[in-house]
C-alpha positions, 0 to 999 in steps of 0.5 A, spaced: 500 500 500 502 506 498 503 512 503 500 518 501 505 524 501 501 528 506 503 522 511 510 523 508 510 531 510 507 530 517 511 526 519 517 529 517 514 535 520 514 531 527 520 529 526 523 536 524 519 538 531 522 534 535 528 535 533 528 543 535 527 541 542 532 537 543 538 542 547 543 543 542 546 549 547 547 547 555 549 550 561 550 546 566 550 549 573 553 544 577 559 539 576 555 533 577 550 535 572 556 536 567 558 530 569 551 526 567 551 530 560 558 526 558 556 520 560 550 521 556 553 522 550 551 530 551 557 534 554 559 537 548 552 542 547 555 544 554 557 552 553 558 554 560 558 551 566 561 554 574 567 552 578 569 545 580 566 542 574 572 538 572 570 532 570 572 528 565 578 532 562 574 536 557 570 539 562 576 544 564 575 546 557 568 548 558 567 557 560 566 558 567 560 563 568 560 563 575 559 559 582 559 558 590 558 565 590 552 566 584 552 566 576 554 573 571 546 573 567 550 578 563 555 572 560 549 567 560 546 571 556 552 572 551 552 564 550 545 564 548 543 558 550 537 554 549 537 550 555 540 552 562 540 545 567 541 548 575 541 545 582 536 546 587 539 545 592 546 550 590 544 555 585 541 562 588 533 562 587 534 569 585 539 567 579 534 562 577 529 566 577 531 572 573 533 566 567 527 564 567 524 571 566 528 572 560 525 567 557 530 562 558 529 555 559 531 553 567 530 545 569 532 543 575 537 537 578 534 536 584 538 528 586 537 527 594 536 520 592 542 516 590 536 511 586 534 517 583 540 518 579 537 514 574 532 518 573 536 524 572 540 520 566 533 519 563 531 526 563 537 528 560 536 524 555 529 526 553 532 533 553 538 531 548 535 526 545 540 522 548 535 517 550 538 510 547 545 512 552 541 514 557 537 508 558 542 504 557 548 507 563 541 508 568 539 501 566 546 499 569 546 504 575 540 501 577 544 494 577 549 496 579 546 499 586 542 494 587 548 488 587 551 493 592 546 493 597 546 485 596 553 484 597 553 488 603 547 487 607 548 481 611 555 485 614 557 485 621 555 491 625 560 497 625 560 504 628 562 510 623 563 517 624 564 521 617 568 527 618 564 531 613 569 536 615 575 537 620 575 545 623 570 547 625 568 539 626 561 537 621 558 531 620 551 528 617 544 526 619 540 520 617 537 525 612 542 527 608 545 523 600 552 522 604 548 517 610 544 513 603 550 511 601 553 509 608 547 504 608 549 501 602 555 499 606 550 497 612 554 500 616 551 506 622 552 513 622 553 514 629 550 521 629 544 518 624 539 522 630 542 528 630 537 534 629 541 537 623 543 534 617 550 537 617 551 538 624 557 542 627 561 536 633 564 536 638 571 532 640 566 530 647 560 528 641 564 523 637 568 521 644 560 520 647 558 516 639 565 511 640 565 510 632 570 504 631 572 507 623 572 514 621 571 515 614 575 521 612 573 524 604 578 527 600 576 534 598 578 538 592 579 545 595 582 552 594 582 553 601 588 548 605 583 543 608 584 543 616 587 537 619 586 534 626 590 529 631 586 523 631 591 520 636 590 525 641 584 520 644 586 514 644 580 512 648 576 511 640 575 505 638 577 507 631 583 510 634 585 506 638 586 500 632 588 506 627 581 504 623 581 509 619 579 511 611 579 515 606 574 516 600 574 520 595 570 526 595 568 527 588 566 521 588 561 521 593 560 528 594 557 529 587 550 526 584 553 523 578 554 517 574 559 515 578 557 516 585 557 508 585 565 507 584 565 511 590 561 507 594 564 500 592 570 503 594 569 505 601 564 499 602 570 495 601 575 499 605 569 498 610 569 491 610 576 491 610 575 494 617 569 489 619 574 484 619 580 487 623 575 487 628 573 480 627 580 478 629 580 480 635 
């Protein structure tokens, strides 16, 4: 049967009309966001980003229009891009608010759930047309995370405190993405009950929770990080056995792809500290 040649052009007008909404020009305002749009397929429409999106190397190449401290609307707008990719939890309201009153297209990354992360890929790629590869890398995630909660779930008890930062000392309750991924390693967040998500601590607190591993995360910072003797308090568990871990920040910190690397990487080191303990 022959197709009539309206058909034809309807839906070749279709095609056409997604097409022109698929983003061709990003600015991706947090480096996790940059990170996702790589692993998609889609990280070479991004034309701006901010300060820390170093990953991967091409990344770095990228224009910097702003950060911490806020963006410059002037520099975006001289980009001229079609779509502008911001984080909820980071990116000042009052700078996203004026985007989207020039008419600016400002959709919102707002991962606070590790297994959402594979929903982030999926909307990234409806938004690049990438959806083949985003299917296929949050199909994997998915997996992924799912193994790694089963390796670890029938573990033996361990009491663990993250330094979130040293001076002044922070750490992390049970609402926050940084407990999530410690649950993977079925271990507990000594200050899980604590009232505030990051909490600023005491020596007296960590002495009072008695943690037998503490999980230090290097940070890429401009700022010289504070250090802490440790060994000062013998009295710790974690000092006592020298039970101490270091974890990749950028890693577990970040809302990416590869948050998982993080996470199998630090569960491992915590299994390896489960077993010290077992010895004695």
């Amino acid at each position: 049967m022959r197709v009539p040649y309206w058909l034809w052009f309807i839906a070749l007008l279709a095609c056409t009309v997604v097409q022109a909404k698929e983003a061709q020009r990003i600015i991706a305002l947090a480096p996790h966001i940059v990170e996702n749009l790589y692993a998609i397929g889609a990280g070479e429409r991004i034309v701006g980003t901010v300060e820390y999106a170093d990953y991967p190397a091409p990344a770095n190449d990228i224009e910097r229009i702003g950060g911490y401290n806020g963006i410059s609307l002037e520099r975006v707008l001289a980009l001229k891009p079609d779509l502008v990719i911001a984080w909820q939890s980071d990116n000042k309201k009052a700078d996203l608010e004026k985007l989207e009153k020039l008419g600016i297209k400002v959709i919102y990354s707002d991962t606070k759930d590790i297994r959402k992360v594979a929903d982030e890929l999926r909307l990234f790629g409806q938004l690049t047309g990438q959806n083949q590869q985003a299917k296929i890398l949050a199909e994997r995630f998915s997996a992924r995370f799912e193994a790694l909660k089963a390796r670890y779930k029938n573990s033996p008890p361990l009491r663990v405190f993250y330094q979130l930062w040293p001076e002044p000392m922070m750490t992390i309750n049970r609402n926050t993405w940084l407990h999530q991924l410690l649950e993977v390693c079925s271990v507990e967040n000594v200050f899980a009950d604590n009232s505030a998500n990051y909490p600023q601590i005491s020596i007296e607190n960590v002495l009072n929770t008695q943690p037998q591993v503490i999980v230090l995360p290097n940070e890429k910072s401009k700022k010289v990080m504070p250090t802490l003797n440790w060994q000062a308090w013998p009295e710790i568990p974690a000092v006592k056995y020298q039970q101490f871990i270091e974890v990749d920040a950028d890693l577990l910190h970040r809302y990416s792809i590869r948050v998982l690397d993080g996470v199998s990487d630090m569960c491992d080191k915590l299994q390896l500290a489960r077993s010290q303990y077992n010895k004695e």
